[in-house]
PDB file as gemmi writes it, atoms N, CA and C in Angstrom:
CRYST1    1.000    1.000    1.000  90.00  90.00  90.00 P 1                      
ATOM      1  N   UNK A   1      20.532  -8.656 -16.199  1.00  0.00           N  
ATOM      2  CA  UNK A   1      19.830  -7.383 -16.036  1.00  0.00           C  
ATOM      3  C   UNK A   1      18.364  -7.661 -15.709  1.00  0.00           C  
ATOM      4  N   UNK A   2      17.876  -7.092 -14.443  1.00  0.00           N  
ATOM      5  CA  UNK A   2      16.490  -7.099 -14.190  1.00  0.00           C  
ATOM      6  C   UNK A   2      15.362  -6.347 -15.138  1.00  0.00           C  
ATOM      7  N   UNK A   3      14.690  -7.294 -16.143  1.00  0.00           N  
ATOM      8  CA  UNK A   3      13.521  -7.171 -16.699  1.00  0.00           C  
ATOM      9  C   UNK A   3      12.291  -7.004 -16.392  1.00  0.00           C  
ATOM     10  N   UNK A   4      11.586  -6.204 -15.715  1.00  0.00           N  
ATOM     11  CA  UNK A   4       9.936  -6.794 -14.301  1.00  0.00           C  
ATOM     12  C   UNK A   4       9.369  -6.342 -15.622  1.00  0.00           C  
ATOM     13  N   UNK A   5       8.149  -7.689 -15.256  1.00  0.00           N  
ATOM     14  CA  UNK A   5       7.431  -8.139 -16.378  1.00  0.00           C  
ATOM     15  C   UNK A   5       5.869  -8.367 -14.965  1.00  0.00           C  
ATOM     16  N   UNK A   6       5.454  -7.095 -14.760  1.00  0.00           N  
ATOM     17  CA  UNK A   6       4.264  -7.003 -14.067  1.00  0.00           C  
ATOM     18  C   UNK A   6       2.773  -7.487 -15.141  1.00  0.00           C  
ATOM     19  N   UNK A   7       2.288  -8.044 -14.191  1.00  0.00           N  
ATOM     20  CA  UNK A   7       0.909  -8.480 -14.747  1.00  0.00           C  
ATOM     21  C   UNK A   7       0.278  -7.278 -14.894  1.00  0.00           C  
ATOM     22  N   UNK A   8      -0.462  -7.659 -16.854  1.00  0.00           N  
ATOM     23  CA  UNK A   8      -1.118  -6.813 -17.590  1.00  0.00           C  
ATOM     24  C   UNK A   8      -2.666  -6.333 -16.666  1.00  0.00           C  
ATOM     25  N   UNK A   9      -2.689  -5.924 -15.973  1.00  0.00           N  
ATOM     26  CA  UNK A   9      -4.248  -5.726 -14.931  1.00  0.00           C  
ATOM     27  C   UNK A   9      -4.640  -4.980 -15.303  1.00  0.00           C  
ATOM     28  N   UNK A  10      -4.710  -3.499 -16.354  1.00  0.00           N  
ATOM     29  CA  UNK A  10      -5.089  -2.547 -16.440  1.00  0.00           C  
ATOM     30  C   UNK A  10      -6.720  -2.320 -17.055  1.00  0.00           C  
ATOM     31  N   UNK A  11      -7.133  -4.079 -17.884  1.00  0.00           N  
ATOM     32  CA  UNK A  11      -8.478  -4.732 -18.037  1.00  0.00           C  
ATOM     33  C   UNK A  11      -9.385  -4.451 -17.161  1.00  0.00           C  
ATOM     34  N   UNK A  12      -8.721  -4.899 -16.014  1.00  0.00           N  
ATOM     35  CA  UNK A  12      -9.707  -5.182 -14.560  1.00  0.00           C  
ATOM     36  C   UNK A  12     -10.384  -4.135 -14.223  1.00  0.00           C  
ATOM     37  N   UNK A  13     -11.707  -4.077 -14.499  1.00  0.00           N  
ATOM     38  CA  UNK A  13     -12.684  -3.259 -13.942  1.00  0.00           C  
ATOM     39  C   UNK A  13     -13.320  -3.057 -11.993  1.00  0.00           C  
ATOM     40  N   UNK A  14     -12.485  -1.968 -11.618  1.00  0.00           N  
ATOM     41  CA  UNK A  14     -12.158  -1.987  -9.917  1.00  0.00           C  
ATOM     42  C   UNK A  14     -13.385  -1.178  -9.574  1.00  0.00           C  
ATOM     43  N   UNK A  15     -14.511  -1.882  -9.131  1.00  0.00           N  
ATOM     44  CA  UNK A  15     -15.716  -1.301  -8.553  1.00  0.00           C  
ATOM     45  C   UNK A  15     -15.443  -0.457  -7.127  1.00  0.00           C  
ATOM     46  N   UNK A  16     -16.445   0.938  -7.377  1.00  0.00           N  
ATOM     47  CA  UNK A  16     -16.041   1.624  -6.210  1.00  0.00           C  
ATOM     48  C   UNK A  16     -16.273   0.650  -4.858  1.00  0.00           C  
ATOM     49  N   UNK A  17     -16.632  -0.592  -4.707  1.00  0.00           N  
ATOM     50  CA  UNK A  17     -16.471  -0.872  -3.584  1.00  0.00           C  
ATOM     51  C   UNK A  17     -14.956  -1.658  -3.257  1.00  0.00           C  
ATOM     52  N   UNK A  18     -14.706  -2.085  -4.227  1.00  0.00           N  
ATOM     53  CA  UNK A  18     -12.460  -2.379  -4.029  1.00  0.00           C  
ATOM     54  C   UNK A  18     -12.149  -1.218  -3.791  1.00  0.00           C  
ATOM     55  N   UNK A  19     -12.739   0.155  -4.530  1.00  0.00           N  
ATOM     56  CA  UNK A  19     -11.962   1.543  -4.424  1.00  0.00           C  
ATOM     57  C   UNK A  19     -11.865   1.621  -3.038  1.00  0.00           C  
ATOM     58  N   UNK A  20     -12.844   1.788  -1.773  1.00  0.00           N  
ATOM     59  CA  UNK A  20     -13.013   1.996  -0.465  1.00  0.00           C  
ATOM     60  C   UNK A  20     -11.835   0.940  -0.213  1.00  0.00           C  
ATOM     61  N   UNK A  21     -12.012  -0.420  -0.625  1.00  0.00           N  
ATOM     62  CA  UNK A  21     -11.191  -1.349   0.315  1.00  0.00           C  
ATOM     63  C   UNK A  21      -9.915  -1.584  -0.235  1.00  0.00           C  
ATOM     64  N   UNK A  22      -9.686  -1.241  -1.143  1.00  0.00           N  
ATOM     65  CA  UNK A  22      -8.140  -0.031  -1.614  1.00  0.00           C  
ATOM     66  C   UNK A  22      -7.569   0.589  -0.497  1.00  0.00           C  
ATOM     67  N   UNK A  23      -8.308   1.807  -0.337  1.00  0.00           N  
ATOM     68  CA  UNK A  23      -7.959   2.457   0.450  1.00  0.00           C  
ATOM     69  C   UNK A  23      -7.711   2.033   2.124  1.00  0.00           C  
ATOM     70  N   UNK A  24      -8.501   0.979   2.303  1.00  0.00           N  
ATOM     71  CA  UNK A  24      -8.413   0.482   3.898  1.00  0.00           C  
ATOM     72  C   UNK A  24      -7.381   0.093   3.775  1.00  0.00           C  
ATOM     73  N   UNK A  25      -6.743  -1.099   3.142  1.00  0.00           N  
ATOM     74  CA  UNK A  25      -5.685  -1.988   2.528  1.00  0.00           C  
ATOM     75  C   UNK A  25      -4.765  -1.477   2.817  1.00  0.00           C  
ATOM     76  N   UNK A  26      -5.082  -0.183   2.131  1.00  0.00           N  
ATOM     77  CA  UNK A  26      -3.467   1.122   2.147  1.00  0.00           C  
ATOM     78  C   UNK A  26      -3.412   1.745   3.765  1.00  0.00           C  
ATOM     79  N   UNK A  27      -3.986   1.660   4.113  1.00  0.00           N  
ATOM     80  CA  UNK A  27      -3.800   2.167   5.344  1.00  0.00           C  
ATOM     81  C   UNK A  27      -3.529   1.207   6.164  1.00  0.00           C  
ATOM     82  N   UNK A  28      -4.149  -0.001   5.866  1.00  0.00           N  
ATOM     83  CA  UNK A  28      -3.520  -0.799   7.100  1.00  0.00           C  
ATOM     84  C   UNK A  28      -2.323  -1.061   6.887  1.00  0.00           C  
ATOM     85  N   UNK A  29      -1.802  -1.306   5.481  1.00  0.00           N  
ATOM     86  CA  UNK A  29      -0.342  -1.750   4.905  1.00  0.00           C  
ATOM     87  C   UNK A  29       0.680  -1.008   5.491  1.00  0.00           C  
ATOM     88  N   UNK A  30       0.317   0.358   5.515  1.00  0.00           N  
ATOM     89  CA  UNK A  30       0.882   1.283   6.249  1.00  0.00           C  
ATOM     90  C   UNK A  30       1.465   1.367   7.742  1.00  0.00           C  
ATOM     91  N   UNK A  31       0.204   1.047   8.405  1.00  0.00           N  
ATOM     92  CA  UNK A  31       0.605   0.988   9.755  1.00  0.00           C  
ATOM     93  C   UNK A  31       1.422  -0.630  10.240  1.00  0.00           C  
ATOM     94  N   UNK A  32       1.334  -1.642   9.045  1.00  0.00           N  
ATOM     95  CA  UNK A  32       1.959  -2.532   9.334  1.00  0.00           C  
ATOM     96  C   UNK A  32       3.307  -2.140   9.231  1.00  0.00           C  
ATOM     97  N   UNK A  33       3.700  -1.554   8.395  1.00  0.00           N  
ATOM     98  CA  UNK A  33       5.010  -1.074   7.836  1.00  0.00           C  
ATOM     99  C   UNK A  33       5.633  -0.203   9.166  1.00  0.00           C  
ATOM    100  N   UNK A  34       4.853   0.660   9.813  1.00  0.00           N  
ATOM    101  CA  UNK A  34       5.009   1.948  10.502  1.00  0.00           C  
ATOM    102  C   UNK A  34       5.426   0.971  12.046  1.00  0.00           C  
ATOM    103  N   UNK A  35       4.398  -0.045  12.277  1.00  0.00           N  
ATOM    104  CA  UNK A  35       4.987  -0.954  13.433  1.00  0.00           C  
ATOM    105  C   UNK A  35       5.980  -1.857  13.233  1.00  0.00           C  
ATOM    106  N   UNK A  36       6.582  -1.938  12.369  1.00  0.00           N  
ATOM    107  CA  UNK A  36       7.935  -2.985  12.162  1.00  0.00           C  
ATOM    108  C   UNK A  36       8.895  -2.265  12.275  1.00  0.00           C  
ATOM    109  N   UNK A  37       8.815  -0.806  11.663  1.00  0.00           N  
ATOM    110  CA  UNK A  37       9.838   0.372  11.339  1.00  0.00           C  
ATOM    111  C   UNK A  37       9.725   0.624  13.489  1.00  0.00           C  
ATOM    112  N   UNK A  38       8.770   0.478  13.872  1.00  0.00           N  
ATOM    113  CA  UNK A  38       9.344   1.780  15.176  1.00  0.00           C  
ATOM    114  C   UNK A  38       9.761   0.386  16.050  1.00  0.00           C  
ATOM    115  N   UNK A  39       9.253  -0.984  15.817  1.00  0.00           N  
ATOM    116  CA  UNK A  39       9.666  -2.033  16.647  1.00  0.00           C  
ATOM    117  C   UNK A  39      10.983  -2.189  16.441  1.00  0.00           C  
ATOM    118  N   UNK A  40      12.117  -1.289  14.983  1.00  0.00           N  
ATOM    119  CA  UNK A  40      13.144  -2.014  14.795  1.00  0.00           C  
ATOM    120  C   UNK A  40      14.015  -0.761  15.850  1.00  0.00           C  
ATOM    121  N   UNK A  41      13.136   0.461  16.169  1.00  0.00           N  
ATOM    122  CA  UNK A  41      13.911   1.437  16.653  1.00  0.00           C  
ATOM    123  C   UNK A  41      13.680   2.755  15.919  1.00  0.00           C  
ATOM    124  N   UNK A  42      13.021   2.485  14.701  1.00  0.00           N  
ATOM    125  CA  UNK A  42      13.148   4.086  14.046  1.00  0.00           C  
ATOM    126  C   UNK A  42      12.246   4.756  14.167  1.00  0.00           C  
ATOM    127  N   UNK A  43      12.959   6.037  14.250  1.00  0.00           N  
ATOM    128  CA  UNK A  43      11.678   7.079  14.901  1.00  0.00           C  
ATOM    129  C   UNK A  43      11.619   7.990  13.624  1.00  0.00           C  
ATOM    130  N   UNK A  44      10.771   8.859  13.417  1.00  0.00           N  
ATOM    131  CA  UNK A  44      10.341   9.857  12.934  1.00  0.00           C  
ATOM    132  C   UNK A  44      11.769  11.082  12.812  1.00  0.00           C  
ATOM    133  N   UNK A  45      12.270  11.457  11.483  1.00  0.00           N  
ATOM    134  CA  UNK A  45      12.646  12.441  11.174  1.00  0.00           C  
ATOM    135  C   UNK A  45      12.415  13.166   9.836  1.00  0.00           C  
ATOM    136  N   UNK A  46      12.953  14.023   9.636  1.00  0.00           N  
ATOM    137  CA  UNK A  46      12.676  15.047   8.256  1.00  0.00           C  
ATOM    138  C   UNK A  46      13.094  14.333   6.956  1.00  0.00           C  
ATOM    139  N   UNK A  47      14.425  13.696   7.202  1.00  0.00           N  
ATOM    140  CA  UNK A  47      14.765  13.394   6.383  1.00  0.00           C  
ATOM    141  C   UNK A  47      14.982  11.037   6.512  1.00  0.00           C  
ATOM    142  N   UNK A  48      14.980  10.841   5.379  1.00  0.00           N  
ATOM    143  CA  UNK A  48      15.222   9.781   5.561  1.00  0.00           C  
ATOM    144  C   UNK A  48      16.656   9.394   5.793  1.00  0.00           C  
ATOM    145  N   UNK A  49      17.243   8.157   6.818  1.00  0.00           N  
ATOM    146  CA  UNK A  49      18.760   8.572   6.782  1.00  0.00           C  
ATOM    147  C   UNK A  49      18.565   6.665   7.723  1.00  0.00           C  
ATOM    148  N   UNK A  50      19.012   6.056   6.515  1.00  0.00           N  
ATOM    149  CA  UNK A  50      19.367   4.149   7.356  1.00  0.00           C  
ATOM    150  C   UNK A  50      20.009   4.396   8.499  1.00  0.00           C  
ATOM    151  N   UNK A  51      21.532   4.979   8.720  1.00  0.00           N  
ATOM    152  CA  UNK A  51      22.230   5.057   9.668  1.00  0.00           C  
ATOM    153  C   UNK A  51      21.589   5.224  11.112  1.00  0.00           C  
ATOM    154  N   UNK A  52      20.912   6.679  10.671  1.00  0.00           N  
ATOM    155  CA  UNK A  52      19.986   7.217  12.249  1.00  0.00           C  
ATOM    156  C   UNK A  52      18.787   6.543  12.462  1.00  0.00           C  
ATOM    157  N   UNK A  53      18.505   5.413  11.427  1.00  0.00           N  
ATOM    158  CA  UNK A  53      16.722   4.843  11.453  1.00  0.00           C  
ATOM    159  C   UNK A  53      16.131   6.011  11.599  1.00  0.00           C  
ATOM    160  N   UNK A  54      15.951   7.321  10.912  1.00  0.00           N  
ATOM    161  CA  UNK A  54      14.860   8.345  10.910  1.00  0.00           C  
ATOM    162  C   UNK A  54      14.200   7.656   9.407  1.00  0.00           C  
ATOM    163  N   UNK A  55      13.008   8.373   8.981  1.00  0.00           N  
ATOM    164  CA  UNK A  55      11.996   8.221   8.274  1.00  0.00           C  
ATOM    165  C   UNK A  55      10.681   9.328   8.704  1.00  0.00           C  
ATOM    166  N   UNK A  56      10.601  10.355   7.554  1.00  0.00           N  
ATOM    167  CA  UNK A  56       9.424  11.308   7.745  1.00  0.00           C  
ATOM    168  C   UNK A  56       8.069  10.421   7.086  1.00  0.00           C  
ATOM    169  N   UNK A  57       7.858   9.182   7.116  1.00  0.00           N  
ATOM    170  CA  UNK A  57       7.143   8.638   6.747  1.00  0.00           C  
ATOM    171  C   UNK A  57       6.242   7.905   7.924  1.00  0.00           C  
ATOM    172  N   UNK A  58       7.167   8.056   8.996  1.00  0.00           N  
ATOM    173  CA  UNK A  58       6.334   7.171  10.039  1.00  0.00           C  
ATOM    174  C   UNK A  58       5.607   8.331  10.976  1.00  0.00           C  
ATOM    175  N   UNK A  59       4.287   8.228  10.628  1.00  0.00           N  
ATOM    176  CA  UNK A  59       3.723   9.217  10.716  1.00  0.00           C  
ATOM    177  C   UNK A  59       1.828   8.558  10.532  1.00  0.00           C  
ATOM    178  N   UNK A  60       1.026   8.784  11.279  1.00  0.00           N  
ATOM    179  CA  UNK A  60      -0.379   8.163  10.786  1.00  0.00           C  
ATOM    180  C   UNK A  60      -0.441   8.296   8.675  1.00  0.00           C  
ATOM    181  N   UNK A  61      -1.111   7.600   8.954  1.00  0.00           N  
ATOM    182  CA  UNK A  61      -2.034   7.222   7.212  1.00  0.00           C  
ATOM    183  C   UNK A  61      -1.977   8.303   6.748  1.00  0.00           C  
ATOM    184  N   UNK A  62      -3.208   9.384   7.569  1.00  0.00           N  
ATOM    185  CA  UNK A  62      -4.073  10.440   6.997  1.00  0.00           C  
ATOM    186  C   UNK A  62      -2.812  11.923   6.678  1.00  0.00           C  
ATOM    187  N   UNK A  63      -2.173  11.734   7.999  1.00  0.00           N  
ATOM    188  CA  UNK A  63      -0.793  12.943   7.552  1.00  0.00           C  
ATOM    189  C   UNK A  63       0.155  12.269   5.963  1.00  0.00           C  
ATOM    190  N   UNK A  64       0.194  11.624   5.757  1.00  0.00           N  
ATOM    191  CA  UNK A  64       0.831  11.197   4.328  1.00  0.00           C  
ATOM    192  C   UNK A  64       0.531  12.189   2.900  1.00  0.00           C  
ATOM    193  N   UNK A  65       0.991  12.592   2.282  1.00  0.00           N  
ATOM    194  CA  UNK A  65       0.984  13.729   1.337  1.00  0.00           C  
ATOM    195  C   UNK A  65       0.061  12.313   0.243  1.00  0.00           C  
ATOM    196  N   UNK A  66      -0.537  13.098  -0.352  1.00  0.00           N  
ATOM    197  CA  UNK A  66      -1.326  11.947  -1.618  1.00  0.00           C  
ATOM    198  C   UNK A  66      -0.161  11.351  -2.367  1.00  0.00           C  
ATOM    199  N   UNK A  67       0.738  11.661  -3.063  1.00  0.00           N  
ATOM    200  CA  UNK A  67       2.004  11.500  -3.323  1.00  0.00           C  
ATOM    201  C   UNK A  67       2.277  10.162  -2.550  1.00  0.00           C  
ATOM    202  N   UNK A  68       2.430  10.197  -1.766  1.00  0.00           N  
ATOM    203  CA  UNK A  68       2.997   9.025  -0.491  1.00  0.00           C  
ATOM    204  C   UNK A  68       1.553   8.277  -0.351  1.00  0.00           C  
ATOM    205  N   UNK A  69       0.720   8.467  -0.056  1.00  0.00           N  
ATOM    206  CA  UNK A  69      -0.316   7.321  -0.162  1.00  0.00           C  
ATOM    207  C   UNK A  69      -0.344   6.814  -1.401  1.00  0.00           C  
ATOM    208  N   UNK A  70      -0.272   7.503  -2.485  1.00  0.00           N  
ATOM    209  CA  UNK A  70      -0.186   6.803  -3.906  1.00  0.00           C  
ATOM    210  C   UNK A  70       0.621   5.496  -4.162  1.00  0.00           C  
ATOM    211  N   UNK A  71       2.016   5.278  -3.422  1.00  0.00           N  
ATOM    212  CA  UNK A  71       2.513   4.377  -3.562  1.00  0.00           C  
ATOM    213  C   UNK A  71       1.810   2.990  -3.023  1.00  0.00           C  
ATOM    214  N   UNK A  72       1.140   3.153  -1.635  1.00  0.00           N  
ATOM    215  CA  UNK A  72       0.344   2.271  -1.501  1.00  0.00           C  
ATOM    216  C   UNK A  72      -0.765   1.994  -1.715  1.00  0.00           C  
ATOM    217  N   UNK A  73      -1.456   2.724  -2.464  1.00  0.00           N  
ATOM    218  CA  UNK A  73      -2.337   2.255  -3.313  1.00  0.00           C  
ATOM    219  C   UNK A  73      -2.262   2.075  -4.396  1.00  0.00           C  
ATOM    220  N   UNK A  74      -0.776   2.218  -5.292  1.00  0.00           N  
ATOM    221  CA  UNK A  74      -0.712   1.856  -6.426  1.00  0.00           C  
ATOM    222  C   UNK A  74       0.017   0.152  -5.894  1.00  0.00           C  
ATOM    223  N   UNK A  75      -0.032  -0.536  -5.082  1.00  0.00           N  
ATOM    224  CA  UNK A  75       0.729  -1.613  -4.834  1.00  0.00           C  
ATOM    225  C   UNK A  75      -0.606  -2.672  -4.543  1.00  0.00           C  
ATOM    226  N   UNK A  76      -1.842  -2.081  -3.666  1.00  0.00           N  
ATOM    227  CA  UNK A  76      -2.641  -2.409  -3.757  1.00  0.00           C  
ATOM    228  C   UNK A  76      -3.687  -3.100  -4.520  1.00  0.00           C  
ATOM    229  N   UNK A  77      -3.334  -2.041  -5.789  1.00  0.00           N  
ATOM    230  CA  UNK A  77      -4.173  -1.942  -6.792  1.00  0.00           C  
ATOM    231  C   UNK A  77      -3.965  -2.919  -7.646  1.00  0.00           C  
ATOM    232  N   UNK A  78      -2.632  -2.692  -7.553  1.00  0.00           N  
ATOM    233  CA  UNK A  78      -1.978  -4.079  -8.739  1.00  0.00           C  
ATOM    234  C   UNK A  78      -2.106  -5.468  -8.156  1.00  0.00           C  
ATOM    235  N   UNK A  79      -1.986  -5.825  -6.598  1.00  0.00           N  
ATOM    236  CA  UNK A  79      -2.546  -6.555  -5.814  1.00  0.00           C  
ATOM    237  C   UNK A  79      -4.149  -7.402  -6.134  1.00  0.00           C  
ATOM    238  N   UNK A  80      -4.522  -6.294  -5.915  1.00  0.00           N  
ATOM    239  CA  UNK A  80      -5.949  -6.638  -6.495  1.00  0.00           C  
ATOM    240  C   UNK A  80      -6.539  -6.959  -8.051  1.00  0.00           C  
ATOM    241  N   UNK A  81      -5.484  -6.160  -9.070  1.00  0.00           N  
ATOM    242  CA  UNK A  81      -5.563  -6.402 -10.668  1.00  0.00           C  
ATOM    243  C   UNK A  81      -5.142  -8.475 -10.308  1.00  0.00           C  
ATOM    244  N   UNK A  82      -3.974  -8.368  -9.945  1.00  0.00           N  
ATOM    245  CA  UNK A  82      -3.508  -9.924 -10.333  1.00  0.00           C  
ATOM    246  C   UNK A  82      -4.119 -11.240  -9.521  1.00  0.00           C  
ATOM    247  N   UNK A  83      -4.893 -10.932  -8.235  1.00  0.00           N  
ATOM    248  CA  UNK A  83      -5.942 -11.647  -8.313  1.00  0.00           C  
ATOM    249  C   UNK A  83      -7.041 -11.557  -8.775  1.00  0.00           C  
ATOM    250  N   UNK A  84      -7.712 -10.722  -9.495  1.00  0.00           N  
ATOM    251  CA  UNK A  84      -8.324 -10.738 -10.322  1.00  0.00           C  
ATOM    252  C   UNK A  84      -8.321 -11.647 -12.013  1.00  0.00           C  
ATOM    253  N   UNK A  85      -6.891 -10.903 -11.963  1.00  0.00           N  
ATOM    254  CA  UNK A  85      -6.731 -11.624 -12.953  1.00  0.00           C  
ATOM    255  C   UNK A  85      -6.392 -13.184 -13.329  1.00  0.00           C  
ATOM    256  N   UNK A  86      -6.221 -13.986 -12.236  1.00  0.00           N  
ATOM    257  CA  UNK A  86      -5.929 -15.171 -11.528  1.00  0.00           C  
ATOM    258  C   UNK A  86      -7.344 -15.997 -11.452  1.00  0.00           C  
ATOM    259  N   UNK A  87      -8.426 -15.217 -11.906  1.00  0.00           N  
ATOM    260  CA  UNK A  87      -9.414 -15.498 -11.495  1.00  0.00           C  
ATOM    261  C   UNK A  87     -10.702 -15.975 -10.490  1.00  0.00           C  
ATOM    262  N   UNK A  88      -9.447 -15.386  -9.691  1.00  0.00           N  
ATOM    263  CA  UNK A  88     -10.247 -14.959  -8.106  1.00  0.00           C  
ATOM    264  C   UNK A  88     -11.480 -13.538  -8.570  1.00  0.00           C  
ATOM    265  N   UNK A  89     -12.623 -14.168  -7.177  1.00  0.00           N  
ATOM    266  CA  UNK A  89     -13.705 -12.887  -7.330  1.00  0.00           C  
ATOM    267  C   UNK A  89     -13.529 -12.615  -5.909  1.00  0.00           C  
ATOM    268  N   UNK A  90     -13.665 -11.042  -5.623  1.00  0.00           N  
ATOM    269  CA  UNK A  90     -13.627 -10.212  -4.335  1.00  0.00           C  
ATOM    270  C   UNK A  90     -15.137  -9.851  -3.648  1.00  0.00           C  
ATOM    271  N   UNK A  91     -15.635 -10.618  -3.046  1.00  0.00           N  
ATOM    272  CA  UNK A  91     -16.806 -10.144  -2.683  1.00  0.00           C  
ATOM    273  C   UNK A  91     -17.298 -10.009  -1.063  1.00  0.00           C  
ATOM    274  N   UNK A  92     -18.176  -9.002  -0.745  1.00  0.00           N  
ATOM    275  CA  UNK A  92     -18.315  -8.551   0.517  1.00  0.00           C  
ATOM    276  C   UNK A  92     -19.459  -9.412   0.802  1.00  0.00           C  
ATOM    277  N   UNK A  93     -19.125  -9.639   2.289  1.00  0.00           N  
ATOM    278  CA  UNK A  93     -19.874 -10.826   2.604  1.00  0.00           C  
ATOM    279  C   UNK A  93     -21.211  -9.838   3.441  1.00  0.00           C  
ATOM    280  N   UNK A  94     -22.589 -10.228   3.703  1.00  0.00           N  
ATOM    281  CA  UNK A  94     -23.440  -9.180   4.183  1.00  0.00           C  
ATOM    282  C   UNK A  94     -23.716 -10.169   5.926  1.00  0.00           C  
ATOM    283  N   UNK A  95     -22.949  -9.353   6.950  1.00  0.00           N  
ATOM    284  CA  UNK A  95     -23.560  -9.297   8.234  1.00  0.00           C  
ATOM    285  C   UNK A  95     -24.350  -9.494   9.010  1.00  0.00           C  
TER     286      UNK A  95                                                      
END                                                                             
């Protein structure tokens, strides 16, 4: 029986500047997802359905209900908790 035993990250203090790059993350994750899905053939429908490759998900970032972005930024997030917690530091480099 599958036990998931996710890393404790909830410590990790996520400065609004991960918050912004959270959110980029999630969006690009997205459109990576969105170009594999239409390269395999699936297009856009209402409902989700394997057989027909539809998906009402493939759709830009910003049309995504918060609901549906939540998932990728809750994947993100935890992303970012467990290198953190790994003891990696995230820092923006200045231009």
């Amino acid at each position: 029986m599958y036990d998931p035993h996710p890393i404790e990250g909830d410590t990790f203090f996520i400065s609004p500047e991960l918050t912004v790059l959270t959110e980029d993350i999630s969006e690009s994750i997205h459109d990576v997802w969105g170009r594999k899905r239409l390269d395999q053939g699936w297009v856009w429908g209402s409902e989700r359905n394997d057989s027909l490759h539809t998906n009402p998900r493939l759709v830009p970032y910003s049309e995504l209900s918060e609901l549906e972005k939540d998932d990728d930024r809750c994947l993100v997030l935890e992303t970012i908790r467990l290198i953190l917690s790994n003891g990696y530091t995230i820092e923006k480099r200045g231009f």
